[in-house]
N, C-alpha and C positions, 0 to 999 in steps of 0.2 A: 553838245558840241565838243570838240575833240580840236585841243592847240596842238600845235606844231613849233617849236622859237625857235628859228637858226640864228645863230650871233656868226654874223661875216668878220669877226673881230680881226683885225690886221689884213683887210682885204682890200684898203684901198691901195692907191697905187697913183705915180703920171702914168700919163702919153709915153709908149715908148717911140721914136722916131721908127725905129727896125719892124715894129710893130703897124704901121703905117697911121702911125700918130694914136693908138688905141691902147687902152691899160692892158696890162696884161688878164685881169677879168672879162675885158671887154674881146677879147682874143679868145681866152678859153673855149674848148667845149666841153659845156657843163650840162648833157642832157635834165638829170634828176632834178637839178638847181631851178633851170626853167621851165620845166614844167612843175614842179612845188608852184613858182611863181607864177605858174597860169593860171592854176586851179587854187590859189589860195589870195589872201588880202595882204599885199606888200605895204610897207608903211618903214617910217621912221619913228624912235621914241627917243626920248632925252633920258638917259639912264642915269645920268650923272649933274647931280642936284648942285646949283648957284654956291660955290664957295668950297667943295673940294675937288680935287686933284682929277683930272679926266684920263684917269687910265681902267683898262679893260678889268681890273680887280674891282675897283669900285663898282664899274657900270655892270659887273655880272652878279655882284652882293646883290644887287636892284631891283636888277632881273628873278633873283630868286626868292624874292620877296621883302629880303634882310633891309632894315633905313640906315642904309651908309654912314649917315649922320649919328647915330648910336652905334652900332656893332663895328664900324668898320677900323681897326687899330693900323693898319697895314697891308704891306703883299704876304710879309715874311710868314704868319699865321695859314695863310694861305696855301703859301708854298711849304709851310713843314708839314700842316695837313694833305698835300698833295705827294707826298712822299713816303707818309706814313709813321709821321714822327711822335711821340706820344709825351706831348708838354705837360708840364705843372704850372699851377697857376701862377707859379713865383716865376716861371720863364721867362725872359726875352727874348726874341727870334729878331735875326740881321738876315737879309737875302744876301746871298753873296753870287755876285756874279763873274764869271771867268769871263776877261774884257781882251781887248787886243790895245797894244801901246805903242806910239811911235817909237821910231830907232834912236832919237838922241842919245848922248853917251850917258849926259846927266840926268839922272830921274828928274829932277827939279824940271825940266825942258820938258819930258815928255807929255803927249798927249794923249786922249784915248779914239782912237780909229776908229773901232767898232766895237758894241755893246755885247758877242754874241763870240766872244773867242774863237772868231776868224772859223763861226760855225761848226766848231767842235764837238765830236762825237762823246755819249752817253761814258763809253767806255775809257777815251782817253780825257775826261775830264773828271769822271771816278780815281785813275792814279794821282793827278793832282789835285783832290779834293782828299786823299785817303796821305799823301805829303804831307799838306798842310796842316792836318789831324795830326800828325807824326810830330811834326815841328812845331804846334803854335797850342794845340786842343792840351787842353787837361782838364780837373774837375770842375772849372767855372765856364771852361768854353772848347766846346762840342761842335768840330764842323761836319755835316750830314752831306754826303753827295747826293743830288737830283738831278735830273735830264737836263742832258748838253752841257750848255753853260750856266743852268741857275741851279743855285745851292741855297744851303742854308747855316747859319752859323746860331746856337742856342748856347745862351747867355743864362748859366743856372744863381738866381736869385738875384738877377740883373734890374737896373735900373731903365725902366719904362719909358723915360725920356733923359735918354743919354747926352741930348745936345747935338756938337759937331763931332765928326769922327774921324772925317776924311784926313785930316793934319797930325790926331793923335795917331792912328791907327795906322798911317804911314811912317812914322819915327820909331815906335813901338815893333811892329812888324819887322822892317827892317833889322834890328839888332836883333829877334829872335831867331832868325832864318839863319 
């Protein structure tokens, strides 16, 4: 017998009203999609085990046979392997994400809008990932541009559990820039 796995990962969705109250899946036309689904056994599985983190990195270690629960250290591993980064066992890897942030004047005020730098292309998140290298990177930290908006930042003979970052790393940041 002969599998098939499609992962619909990020495929849920609402109702949209314009849509006449139907997701925008449910709108689609997906020939291939529906018939897979005729001809094959539709199902649900829980890919993401009682007590970690339910994002698509786990539930696809799962899927590929990996126990989350042992192997899984993060996304950032993930993503520097999906990039093509070539780590040493002393490395730490940070995702770094180009974000979008409100307008306030005072960072301290600001919020974050959305996750996804206001959907930023490949290319224009390359120059400010190839910046940040410029200004921040040296021999202990390496920032790698990847698609759109996820990156990666590798931490040479970095501490594996760093703690909190968000507070250091915004005071620190700021005076190097």
């Amino acid at each position: 017998m002969k599998y098939f796995v499609m992962l619909c990962d990020g495929m849920a969705d609402e109702p949209v009203e314009a849509l006449g109250n139907k997701t925008p899946m449910e709108k689609a036309v997906k020939p291939c999609m529906d018939n897979l689904a005729a001809k094959g056994e539709v199902g649900m599985v829980k890919t993401v085990a009682e007590g970690l983190k339910p994002g698509s990195d786990v539930a696809n270690l799962s899927v590929l046979g990996y126990e989350p629960a042992i192997y899984y250290s993060g996304r950032s591993p993930l993503e520097a392997a999906s990039i093509g980064i070539d780590l040493k066992d002393t490395d730490v890897t940070l995702r770094c994400n180009l974000v979008t942030l409100s307008d306030e004047e005072n960072y301290e005020d600001k919020t974050m809008v959305d996750y996804c730098g206001g959907d930023i292309s490949t290319q224009e998140a390359k120059i400010l990932i190839d910046y940040i290298q410029e200004k921040l990177g040296d021999d202990t930290f390496k920032f790698y541009s990847g698609v759109s908006y996820r990156h990666c930042l590798v931490w040479s003979n970095g501490n594996p559990h760093p703690g909190e970052l968000t507070q250091i790393g915004r005071a620190s940041c700021r005076e190097r820039v």
